[in-house]
Structures are given as C-alpha cells and as structure tokens.
DOLUM-966453 format. One line per field, with one value per residue: residue in three letters; z, y, x of N, C-alpha, C in turn. Coordinates in Angstrom, 2 decimals. Layout:
BEGIN
resn: [Ala_...]
nw: [Z_...]
nv: [Y_...]
nu: [X_...]
caw: [Z_...]
cav: [Y_...]
cau: [X_...]
cw: [Z_...]
cv: [Y_...]
cu: [X_...]
//
This chain:
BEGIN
resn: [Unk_Unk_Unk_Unk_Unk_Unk_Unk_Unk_Unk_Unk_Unk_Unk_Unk_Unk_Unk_Unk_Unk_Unk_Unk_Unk_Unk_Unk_Unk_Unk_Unk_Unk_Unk_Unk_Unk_Unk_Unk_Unk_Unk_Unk_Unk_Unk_Unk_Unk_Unk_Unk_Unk_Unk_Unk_Unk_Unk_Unk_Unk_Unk_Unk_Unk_Unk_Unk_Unk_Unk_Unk_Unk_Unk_Unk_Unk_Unk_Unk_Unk_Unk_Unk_Unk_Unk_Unk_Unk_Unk_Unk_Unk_Unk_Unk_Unk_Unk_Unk_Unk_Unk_Unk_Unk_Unk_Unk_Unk_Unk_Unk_Unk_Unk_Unk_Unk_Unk_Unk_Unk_Unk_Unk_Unk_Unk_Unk_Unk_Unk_Unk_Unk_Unk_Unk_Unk_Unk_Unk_Unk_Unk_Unk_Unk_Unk_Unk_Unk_Unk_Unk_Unk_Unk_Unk_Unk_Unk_Unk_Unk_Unk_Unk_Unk_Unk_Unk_Unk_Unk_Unk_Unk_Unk_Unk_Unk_Unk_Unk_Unk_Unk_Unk_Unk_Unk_Unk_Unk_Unk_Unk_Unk_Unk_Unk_Unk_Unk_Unk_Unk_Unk_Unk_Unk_Unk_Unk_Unk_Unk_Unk_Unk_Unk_Unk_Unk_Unk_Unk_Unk_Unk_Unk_Unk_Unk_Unk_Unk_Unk_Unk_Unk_Unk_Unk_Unk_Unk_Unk_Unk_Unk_Unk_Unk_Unk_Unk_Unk_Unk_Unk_Unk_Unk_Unk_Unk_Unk_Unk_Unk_Unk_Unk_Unk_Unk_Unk_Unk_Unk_Unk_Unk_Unk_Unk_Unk_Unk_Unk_Unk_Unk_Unk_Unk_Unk_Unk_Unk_Unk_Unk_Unk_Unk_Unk_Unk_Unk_Unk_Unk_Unk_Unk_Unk_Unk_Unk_Unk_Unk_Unk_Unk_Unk_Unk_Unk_Unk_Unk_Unk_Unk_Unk_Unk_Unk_Unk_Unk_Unk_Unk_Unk_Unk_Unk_Unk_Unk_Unk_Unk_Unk_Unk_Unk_Unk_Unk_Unk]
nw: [16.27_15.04_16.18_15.08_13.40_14.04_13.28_10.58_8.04_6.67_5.80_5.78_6.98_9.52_10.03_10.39_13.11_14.65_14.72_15.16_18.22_18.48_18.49_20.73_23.23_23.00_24.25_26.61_27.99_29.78_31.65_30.07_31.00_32.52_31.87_32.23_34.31_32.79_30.02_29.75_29.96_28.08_25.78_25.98_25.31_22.98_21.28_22.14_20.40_17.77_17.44_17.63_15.30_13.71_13.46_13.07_10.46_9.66_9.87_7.89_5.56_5.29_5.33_2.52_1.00_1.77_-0.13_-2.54_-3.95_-4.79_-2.44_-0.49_1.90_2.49_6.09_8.02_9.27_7.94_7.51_6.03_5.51_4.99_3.23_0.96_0.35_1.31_-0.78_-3.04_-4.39_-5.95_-6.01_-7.17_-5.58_-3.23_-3.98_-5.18_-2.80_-1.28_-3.18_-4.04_-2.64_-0.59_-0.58_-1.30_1.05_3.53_5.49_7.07_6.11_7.29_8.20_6.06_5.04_6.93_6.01_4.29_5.52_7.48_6.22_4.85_7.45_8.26_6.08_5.67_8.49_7.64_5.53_6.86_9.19_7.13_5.62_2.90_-0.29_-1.44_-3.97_-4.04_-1.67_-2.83_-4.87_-3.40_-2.21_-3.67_-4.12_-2.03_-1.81_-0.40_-1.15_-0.56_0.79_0.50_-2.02_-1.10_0.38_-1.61_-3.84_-2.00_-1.09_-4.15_-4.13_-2.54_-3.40_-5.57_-5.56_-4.13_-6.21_-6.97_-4.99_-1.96_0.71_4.51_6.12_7.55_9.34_9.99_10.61_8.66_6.20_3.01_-0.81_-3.48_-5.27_-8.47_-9.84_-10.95_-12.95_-12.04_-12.91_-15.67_-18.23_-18.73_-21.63_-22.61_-20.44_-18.79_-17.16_-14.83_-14.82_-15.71_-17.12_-16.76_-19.08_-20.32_-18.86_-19.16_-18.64_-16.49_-16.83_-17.74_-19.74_-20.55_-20.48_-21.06_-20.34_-22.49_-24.63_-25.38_-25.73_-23.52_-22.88_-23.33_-19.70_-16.65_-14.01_-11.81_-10.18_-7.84_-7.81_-10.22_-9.39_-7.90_-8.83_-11.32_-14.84_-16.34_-13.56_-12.37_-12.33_-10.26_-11.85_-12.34_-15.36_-17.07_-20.00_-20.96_-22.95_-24.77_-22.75_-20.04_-16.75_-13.42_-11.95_-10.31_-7.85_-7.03_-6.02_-6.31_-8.54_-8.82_-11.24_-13.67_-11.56_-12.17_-14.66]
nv: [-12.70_-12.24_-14.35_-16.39_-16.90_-18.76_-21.23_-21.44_-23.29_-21.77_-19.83_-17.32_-16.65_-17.65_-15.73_-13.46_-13.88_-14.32_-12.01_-10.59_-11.02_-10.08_-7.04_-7.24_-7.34_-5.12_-3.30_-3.30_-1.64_0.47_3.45_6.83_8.74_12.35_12.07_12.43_11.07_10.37_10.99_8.82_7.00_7.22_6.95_4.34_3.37_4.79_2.85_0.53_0.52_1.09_-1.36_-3.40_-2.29_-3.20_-6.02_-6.60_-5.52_-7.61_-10.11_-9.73_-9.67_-12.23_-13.37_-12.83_-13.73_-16.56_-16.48_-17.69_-20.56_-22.43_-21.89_-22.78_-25.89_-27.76_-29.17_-31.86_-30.97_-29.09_-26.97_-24.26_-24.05_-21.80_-22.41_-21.76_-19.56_-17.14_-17.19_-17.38_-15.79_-12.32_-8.61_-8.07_-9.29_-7.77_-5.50_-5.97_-6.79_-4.53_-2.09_-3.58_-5.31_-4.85_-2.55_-3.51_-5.29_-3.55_-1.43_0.93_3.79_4.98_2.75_1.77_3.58_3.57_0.69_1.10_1.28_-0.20_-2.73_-2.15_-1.98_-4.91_-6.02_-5.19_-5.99_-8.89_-9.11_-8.66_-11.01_-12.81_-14.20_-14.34_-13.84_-10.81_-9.89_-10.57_-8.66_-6.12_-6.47_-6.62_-4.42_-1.94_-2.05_-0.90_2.17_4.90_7.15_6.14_5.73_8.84_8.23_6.37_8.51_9.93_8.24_7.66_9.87_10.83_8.84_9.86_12.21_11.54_9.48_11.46_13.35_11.87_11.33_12.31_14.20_14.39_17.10_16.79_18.93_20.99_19.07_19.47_18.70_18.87_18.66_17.17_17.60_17.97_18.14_15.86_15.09_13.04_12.89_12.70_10.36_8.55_8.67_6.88_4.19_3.03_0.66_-0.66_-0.98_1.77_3.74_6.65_8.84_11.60_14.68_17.49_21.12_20.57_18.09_14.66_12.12_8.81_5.03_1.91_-1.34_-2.74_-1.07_0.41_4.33_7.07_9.96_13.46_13.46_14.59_16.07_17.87_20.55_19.84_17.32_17.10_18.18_16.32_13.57_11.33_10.94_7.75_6.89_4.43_3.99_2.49_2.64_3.93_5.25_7.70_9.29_12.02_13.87_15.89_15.47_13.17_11.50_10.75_7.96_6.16_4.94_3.26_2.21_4.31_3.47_3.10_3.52_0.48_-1.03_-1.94_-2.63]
nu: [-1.73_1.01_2.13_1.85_3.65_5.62_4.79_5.13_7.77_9.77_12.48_11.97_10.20_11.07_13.19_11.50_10.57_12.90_13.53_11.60_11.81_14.36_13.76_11.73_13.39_14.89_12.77_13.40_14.79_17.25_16.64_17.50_20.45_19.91_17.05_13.92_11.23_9.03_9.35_11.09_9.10_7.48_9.73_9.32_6.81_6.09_8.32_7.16_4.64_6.01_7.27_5.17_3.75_5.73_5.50_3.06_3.39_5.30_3.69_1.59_2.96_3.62_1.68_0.46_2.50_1.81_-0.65_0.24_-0.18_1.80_3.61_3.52_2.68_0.18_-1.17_-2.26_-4.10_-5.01_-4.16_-2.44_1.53_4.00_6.16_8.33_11.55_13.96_15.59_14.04_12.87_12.48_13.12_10.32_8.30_8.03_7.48_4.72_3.29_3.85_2.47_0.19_-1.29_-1.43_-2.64_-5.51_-6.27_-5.67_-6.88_-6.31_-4.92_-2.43_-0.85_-0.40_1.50_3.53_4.82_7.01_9.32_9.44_9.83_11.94_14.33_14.13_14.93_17.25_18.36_18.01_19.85_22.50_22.25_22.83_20.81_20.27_22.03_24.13_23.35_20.90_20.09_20.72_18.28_16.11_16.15_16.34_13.20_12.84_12.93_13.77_11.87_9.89_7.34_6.30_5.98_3.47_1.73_1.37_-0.33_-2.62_-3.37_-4.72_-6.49_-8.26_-9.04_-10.10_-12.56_-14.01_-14.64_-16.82_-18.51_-20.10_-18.32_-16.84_-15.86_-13.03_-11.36_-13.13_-15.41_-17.99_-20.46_-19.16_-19.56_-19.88_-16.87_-17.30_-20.09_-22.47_-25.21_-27.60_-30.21_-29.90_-29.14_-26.66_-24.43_-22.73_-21.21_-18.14_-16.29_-13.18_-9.89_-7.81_-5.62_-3.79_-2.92_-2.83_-2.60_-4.62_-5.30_-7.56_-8.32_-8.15_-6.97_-7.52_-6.75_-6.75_-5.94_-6.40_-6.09_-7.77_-8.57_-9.64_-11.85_-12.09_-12.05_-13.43_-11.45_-10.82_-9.43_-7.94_-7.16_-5.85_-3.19_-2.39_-2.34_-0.70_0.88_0.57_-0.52_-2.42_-5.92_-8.30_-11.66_-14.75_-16.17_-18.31_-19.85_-21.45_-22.74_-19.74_-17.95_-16.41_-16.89_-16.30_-17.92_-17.93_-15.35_-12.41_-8.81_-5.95_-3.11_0.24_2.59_2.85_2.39_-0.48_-1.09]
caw: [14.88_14.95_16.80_14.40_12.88_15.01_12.65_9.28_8.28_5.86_6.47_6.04_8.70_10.95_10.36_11.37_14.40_15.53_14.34_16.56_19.45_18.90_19.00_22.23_23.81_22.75_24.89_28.16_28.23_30.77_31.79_30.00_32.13_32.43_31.22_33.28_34.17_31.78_29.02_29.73_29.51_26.96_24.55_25.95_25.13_21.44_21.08_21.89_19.43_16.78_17.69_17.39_14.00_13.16_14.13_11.80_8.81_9.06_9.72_6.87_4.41_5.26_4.53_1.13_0.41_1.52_-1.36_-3.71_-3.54_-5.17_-2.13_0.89_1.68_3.16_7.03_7.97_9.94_6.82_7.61_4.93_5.77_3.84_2.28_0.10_1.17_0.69_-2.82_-4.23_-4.70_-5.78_-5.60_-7.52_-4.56_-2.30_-4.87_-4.87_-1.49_-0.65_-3.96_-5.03_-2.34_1.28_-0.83_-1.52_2.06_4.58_4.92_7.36_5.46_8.23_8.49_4.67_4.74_7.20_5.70_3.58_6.34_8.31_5.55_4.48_8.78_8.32_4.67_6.13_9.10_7.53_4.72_7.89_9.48_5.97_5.11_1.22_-0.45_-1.83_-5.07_-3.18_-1.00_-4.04_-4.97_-2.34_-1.22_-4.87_-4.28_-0.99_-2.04_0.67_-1.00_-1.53_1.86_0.41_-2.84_-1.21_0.54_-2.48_-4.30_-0.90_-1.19_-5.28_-4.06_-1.98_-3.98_-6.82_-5.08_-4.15_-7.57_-7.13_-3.58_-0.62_1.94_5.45_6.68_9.03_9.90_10.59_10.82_8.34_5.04_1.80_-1.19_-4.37_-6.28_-9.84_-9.89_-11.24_-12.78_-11.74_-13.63_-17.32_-18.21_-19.46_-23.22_-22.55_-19.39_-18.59_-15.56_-14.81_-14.41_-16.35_-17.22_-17.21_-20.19_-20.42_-17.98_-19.69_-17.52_-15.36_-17.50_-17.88_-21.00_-19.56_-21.58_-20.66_-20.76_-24.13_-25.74_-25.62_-25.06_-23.19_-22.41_-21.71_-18.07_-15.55_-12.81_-11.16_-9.95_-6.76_-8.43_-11.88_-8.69_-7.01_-10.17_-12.29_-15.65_-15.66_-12.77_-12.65_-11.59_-10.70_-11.91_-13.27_-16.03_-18.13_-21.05_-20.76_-24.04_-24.87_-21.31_-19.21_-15.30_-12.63_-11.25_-8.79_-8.04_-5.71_-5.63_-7.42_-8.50_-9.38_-12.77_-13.59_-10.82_-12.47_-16.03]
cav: [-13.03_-12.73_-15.19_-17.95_-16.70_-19.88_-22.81_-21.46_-23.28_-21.07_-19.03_-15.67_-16.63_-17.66_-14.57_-12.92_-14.18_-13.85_-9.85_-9.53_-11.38_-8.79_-5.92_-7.39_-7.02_-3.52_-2.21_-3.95_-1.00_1.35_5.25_7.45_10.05_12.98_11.38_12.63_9.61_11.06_10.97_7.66_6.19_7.60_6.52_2.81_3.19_4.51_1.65_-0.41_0.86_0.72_-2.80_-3.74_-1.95_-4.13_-7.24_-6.67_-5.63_-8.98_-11.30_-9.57_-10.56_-13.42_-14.13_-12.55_-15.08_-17.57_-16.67_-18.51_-22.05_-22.96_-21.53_-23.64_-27.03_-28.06_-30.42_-32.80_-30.63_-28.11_-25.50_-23.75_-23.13_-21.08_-22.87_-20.82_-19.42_-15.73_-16.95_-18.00_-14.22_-11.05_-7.64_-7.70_-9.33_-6.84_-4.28_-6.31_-6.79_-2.93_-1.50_-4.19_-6.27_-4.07_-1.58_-4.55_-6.15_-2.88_0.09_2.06_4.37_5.56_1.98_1.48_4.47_2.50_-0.58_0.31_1.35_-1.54_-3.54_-1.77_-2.07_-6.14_-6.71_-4.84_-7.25_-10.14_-9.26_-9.10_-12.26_-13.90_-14.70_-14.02_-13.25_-9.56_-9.50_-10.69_-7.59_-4.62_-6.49_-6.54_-2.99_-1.41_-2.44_0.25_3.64_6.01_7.78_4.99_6.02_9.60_8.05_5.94_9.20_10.62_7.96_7.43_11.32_10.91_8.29_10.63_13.22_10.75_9.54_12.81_13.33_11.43_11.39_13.54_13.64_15.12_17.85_16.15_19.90_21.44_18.64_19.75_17.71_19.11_18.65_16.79_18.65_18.05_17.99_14.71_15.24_11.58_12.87_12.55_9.31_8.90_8.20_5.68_3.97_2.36_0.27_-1.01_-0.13_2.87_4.35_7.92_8.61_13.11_15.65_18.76_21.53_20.32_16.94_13.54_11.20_7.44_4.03_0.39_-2.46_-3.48_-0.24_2.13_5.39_7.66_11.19_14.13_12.98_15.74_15.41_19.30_21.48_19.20_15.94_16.85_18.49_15.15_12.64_11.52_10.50_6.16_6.03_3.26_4.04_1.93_3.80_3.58_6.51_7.87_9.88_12.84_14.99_15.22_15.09_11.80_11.85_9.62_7.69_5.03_4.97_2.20_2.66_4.99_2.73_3.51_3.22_-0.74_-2.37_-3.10_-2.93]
cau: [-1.42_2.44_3.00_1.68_4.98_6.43_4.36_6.07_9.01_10.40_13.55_11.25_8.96_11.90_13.86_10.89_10.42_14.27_13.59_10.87_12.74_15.20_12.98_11.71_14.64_15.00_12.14_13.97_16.35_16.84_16.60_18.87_21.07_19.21_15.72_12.75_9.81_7.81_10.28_11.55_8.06_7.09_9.84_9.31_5.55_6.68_9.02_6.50_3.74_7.00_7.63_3.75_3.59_6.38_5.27_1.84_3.90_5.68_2.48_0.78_3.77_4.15_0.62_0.70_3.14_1.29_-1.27_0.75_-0.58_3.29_4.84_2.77_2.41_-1.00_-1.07_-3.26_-5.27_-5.75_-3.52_-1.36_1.85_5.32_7.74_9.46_12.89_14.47_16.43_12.87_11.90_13.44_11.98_9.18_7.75_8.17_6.61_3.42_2.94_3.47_1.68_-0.77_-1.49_-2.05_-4.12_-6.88_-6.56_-5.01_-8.21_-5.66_-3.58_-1.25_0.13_0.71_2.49_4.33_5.22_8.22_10.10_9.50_10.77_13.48_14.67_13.97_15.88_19.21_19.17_18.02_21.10_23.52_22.34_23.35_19.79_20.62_23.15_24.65_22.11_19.34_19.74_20.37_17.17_14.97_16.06_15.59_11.85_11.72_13.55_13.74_10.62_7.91_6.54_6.10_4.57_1.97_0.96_0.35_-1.31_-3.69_-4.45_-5.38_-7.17_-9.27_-9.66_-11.10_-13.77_-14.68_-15.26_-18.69_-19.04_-19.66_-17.30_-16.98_-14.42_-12.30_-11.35_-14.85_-17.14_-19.51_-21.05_-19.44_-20.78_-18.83_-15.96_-17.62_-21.66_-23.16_-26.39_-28.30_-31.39_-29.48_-28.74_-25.21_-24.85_-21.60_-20.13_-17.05_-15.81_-12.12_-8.39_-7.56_-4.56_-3.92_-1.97_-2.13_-3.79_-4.71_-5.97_-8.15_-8.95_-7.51_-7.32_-7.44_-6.73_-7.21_-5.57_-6.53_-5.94_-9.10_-9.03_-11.08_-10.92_-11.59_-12.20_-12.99_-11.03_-10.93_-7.99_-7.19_-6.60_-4.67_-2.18_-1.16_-2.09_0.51_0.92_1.15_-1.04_-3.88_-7.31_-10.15_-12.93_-16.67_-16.88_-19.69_-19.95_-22.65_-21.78_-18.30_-17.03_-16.42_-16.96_-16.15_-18.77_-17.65_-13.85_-11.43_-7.80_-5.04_-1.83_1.25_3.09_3.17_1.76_-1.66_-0.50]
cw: [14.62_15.27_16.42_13.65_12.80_14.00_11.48_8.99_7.23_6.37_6.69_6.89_9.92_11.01_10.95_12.42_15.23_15.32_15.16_17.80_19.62_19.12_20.42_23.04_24.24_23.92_26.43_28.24_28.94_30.85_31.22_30.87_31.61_31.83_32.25_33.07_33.37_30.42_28.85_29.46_28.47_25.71_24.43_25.35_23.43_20.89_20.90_20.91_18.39_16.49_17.17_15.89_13.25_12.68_12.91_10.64_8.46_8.90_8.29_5.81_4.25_4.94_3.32_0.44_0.41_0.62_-2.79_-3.33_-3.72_-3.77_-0.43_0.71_3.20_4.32_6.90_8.32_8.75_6.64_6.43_5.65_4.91_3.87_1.97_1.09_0.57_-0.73_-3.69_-4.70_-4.74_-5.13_-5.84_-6.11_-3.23_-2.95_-4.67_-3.92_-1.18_-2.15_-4.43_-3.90_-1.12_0.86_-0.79_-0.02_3.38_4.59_5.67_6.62_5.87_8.18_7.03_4.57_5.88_7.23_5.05_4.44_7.30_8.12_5.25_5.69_8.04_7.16_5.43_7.33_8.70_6.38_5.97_8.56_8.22_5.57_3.81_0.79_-1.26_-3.01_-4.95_-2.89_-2.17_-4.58_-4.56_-2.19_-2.14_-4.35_-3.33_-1.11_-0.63_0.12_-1.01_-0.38_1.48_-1.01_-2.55_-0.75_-0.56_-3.26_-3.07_-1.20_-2.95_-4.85_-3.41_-2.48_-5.36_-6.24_-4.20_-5.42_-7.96_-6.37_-2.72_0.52_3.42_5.69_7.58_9.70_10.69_10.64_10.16_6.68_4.10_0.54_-2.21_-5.63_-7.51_-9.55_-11.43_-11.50_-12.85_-12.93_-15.20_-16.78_-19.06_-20.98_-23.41_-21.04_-19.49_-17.18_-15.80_-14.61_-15.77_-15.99_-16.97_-17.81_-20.74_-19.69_-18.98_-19.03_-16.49_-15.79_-17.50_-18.96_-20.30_-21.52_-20.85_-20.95_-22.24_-25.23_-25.87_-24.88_-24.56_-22.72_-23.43_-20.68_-17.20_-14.40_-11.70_-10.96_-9.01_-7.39_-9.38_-10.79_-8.37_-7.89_-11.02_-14.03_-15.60_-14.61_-13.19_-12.22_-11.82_-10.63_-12.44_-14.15_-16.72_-18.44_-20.93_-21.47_-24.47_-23.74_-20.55_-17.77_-14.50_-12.03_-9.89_-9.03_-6.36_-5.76_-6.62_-7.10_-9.23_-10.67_-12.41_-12.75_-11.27_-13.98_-16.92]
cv: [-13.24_-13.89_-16.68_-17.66_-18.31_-21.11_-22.40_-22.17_-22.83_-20.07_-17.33_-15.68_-16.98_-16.66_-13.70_-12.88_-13.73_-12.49_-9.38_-10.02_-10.10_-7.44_-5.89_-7.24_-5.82_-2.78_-2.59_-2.53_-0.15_3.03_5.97_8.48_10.89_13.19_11.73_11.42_9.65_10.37_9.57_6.63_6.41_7.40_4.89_2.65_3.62_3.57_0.69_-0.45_0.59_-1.01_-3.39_-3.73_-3.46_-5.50_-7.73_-7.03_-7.19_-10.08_-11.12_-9.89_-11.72_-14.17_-13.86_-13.34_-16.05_-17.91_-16.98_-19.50_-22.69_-23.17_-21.76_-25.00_-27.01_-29.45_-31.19_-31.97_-29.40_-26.84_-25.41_-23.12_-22.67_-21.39_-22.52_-20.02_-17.81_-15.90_-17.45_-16.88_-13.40_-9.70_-7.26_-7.94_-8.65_-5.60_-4.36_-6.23_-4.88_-2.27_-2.19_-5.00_-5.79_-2.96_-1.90_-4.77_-5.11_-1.44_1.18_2.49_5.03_4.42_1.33_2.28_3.77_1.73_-0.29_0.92_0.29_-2.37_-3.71_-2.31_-3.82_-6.31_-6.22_-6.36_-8.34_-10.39_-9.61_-9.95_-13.46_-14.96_-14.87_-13.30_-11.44_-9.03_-9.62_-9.14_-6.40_-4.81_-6.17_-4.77_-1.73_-1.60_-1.50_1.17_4.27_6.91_7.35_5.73_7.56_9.45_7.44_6.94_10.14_9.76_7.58_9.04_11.55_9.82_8.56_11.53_12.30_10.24_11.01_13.59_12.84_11.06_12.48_13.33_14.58_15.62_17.26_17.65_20.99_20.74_18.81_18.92_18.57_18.28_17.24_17.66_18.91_17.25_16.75_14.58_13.55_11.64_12.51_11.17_9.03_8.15_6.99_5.49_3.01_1.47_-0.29_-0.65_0.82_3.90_5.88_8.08_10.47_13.45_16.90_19.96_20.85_18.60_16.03_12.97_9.90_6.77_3.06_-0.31_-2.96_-2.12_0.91_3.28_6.46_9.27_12.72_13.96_13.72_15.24_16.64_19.67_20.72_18.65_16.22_17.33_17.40_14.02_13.08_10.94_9.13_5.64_5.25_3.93_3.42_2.43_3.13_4.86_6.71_9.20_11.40_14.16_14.82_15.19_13.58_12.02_10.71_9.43_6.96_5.35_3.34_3.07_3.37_4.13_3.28_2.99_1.58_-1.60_-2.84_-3.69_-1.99]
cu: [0.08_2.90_2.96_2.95_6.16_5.96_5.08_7.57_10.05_11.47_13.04_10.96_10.09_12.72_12.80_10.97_11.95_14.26_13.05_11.43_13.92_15.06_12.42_11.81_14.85_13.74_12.39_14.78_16.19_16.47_18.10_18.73_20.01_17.98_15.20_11.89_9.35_8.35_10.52_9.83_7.33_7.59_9.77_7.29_5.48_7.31_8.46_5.04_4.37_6.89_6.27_3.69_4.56_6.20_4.04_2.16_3.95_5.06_2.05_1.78_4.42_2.48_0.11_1.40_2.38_-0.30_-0.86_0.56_0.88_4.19_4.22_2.79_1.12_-0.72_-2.06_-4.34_-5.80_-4.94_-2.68_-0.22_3.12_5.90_8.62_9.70_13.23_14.87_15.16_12.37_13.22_12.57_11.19_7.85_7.35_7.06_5.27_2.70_2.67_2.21_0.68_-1.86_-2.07_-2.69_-5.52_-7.03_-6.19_-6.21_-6.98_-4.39_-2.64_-0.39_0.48_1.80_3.64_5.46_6.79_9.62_10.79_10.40_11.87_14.43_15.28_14.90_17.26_19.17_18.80_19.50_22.48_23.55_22.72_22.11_19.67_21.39_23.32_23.59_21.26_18.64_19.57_18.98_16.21_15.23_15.69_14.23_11.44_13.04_12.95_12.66_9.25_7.09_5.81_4.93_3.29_1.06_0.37_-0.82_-2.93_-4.57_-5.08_-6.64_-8.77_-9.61_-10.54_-12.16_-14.61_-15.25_-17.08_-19.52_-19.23_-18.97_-18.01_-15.36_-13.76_-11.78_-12.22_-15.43_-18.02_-19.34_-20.51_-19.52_-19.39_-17.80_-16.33_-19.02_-21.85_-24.63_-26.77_-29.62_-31.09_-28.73_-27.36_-25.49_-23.85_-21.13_-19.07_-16.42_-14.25_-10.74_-8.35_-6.27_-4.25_-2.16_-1.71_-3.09_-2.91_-5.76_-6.91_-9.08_-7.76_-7.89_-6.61_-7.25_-6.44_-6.54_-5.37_-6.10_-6.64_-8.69_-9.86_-11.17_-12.11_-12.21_-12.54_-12.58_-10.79_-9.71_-7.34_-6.93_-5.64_-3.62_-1.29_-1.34_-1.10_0.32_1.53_0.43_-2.19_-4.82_-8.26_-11.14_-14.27_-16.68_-17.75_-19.46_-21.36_-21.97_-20.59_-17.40_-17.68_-16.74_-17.01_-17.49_-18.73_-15.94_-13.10_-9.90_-7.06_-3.80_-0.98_1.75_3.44_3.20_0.15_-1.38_0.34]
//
C-alpha cells in the first residue's frame, strides 16, 4: 500500500515517500559498542516495526485526503489521484483525519493511539525540508499536542466502557463471560427511543444529561461508576437510548468523540 505513494503528484505524497526513504536508511545502521546480538537485533527489528507503522499512518492520510473529490484529479484508467499541496490545508485537517476519520475506517486501537506521533515526527521534517512555510507548521503542529495520544486512549476506553453498558463483554484478564454493567430489561418495552450523536452536556453521580445537534435534551442517562470516571463533559456519543420510566439507558453505542469534532 505505501508504495502507491509513488503515483501521487502532490507535494504530501512526495514528501512522504522521501520520509520513508529516509527511514529506510535508518534501519541500515550498524552495531553499537558494547551491543550484544541480541540487542542489536532486536532494536533493528523495532525500527523496523516503527518504520512499518509509519509508512501505514502516511498511506492512510493520504487517502483521507483523497476523499475530497476537490483535491484529486481522475486518469484515464479511473484512478484518483492527490493534487492538493501542503498550503491548501491547515490544521483542521489533521484534526479530522486523527479524530474523525481513523475512528470510522482504523478497528485497531493501538495504532490510532499511534498516529499523532507519527505525524507530529513527519510535520517537523517536512517543516525543515521547506515543505511550508513557518504558519503552516504552528498550524499543523497545534492539531497534535504532546497529549492527543493520551486523549484518544481515553476516548477508546469510554468507548469501551459504553458499549458495555448494553453489551456483554469478555475479560481479557481471566477469560471468562461477564455480564453488562447496567441490566437491560428486553422484556419492557421502552416508552421513548433515540438514535444519533449526542452530546454530553453534565454528569451527575453516576448519570449523564445528553443533547443533539438540534437542541434536545435528554437525560438522566445511566451511565455507572466506570464511565462518568473517564467521560468528559463536550464529548460526542453515538448512541441508541431509550426511556424506561424516568431513566434513559444506552442501547446500541459506536464511537466516543471529542469536544467539536462531530458538532
């Protein structure tokens, strides 16, 4: 997949490519002094798992771009390929891609957590090869703070504890089937449901009050003692809820987003 990197003729997709050429490179290098075999192969076999990782990130944003029809031009033979140049984007683009865009299309959540490292690596040297200029970069590099990597692990772990809410999981520590954090009677039929992005706008003990796009609000929510811990106030959630009395309860759930990437 990287290596269609080479048909793009956009200055992204060719800084790519000279990035990973120079990573390349990097795993040519030799034994340091007092390095045992072991040692020494072992950080060329990390290097090269690094390098790999790398290599993904940059395919996969470069084909996120090329889901702007604006920012391709179509060949004969059908292919799409990227046009647009570093000064055609700031850093909202970057935002999307990591918070909006590799949550829908990326299932492993070790290598989102990842990504904004990667990037961050790639924007410094593409700023020092003089790929874009000085406001480009405060741009682009605003977009990956030295903690995003710490927030997507949290919104990945709200994201697991919310569907646990109306699922059953398995222990990845023991192996064994438990059950769901907040009981779901199936036999009562709910008196209201809801589907869509949903805000969360106050947690109050162990509850959430949501609101929508358009305005509605919804609430009180149960959401249990884990979740109100690592949910924030501002995040998104795509949920399914229903009404049963005066409490709400998750029914179906997708992803937890951060403040102002869905709305």
């Amino acid at each position: 997949m990287p290596s269609e990197l080479n048909k793009h003729p956009s200055d992204i997709a060719q800084s790519a490519v000279k990035y990973l050429r120079v990573l390349k490179i990097s795993e040519k290098i030799g034994r340091l002094y007092a390095e045992s075999a072991f040692q020494y192969l072992q950080r060329i076999k990390d290097l090269k798992t690094t390098n790999k990782t790398t290599a993904d990130v940059l395919f996969l944003f470069v084909e996120y771009l090329r889901s702007n029809p604006h920012a391709v031009i179509e060949t004969q033979d059908g292919k799409r390929l990227l046009t647009s140049n570093w000064n055609a984007y700031d850093g909202r683009v970057i935002s999307c891609f990591i918070d909006w865009w590799l949550p829908l299309n990326v299932i492993d959540n070790s290598f989102q957590i990842k990504v904004p490292g990667v990037l961050r690596k790639w924007i410094k040297w593409c700023h020092r090869h003089k790929y874009f200029d000085e406001n480009h970069f405060k741009n682009f590099i605003s977009a990956l703070p030295k903690g995003k990597s710490e927030e997507i692990k949290r919104l990945l772990k709200a994201g697991e504890l919310l569907y646990r809410l109306h699922s059953p999981c398995r222990s990845i520590r023991h192996n064994v089937k438990i059950g769901k954090v907040v009981s779901i009677n199936t036999k009562r039929q709910p008196l209201e449901i809801y589907e869509g992005y949903m805000k969360v706008i106050r947690i109050e003990n162990q509850f959430g009050f949501l609101q929508t796009r358009e305005g509605g609000r919804f609430g009180p929510v149960l959401f249990g003692k884990d979740l109100v811990r690592v949910i924030k106030s501002g995040d998104v959630l795509a949920v399914e809820i229903a009404r049963y009395g005066k409490c709400w309860k998750v029914r179906k759930s997708g992803n937890v987003y951060a403040r102002g990437v869905v709305f």
